[in-house]
N, C-alpha and C positions, 0 to 999 in steps of 0.2 A: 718364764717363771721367775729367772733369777732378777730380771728387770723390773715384774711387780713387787718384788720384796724390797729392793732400794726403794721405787717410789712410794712406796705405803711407810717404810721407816723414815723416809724424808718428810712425808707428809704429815704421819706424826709428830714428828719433833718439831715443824714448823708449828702447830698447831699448840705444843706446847711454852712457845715464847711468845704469842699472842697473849698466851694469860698470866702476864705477870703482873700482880696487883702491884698501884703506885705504892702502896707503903713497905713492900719489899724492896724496892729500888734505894741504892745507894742517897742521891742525891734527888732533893726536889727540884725544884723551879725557881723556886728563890734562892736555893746554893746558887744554879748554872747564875743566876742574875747579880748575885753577891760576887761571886766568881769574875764575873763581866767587869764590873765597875771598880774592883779591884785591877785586873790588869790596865784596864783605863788609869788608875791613879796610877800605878807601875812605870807608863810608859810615859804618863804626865811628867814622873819626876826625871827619868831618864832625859826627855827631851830639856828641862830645865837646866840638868846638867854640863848641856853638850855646847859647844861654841868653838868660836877660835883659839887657839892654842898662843903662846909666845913662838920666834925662830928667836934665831940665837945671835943675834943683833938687835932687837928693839924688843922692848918688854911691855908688856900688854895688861894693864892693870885689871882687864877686865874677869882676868882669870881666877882673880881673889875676890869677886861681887858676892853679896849674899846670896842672890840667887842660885848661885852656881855652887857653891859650898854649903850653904844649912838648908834653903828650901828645897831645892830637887834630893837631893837623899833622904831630906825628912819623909818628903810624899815617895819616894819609892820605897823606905824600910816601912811607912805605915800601911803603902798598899802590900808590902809582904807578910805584915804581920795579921792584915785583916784577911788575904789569903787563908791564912792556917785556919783564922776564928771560921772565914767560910765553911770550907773543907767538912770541920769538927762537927758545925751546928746544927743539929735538928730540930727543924720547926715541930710545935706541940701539934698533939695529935687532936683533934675536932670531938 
């Protein structure tokens, strides 16, 4: 008896996350894609930032290159900031 009652409450409440209309949902489809392509730009600028270092005998000009100082930060603060617009924006409804 006790055994029918969990599975008939399980089975209800499965049945009620089936029906969740898309426009109750948090996020659509093009958030998760805006979402994508931002951690891409993210990890774009990281990787542009990264390289050899100076040791402490020979100095290594490479570490003051513009790549490495304005472009890789720029693309990782613009993929953070277009993060947040993801996040926020809701496509208009149909």
């Amino acid at each position: 008896m006790a055994l029918q009652n969990i599975k008939s409450e399980r089975d209800s409440h499965k049945d009620g996350l089936d029906k969740v209309n898309e426009s109750q949902r948090p996020f659509s489809k093009i958030n998760f894609l805006m979402m994508g392509g931002c951690l891409a730009l993210i990890i774009i600028g990281f990787l542009l930032m990264s390289g050899g270092g100076t040791n402490g005998t020979d100095f290594n000009p490479e570490v003051f290159s513009t790549r490495r100082i304005v472009v890789g930060p720029l693309l990782a603060f613009l993929g953070f900031l277009l993060m947040a617009f993801s996040i926020i924006w809701k496509p208009k409804k149909k």
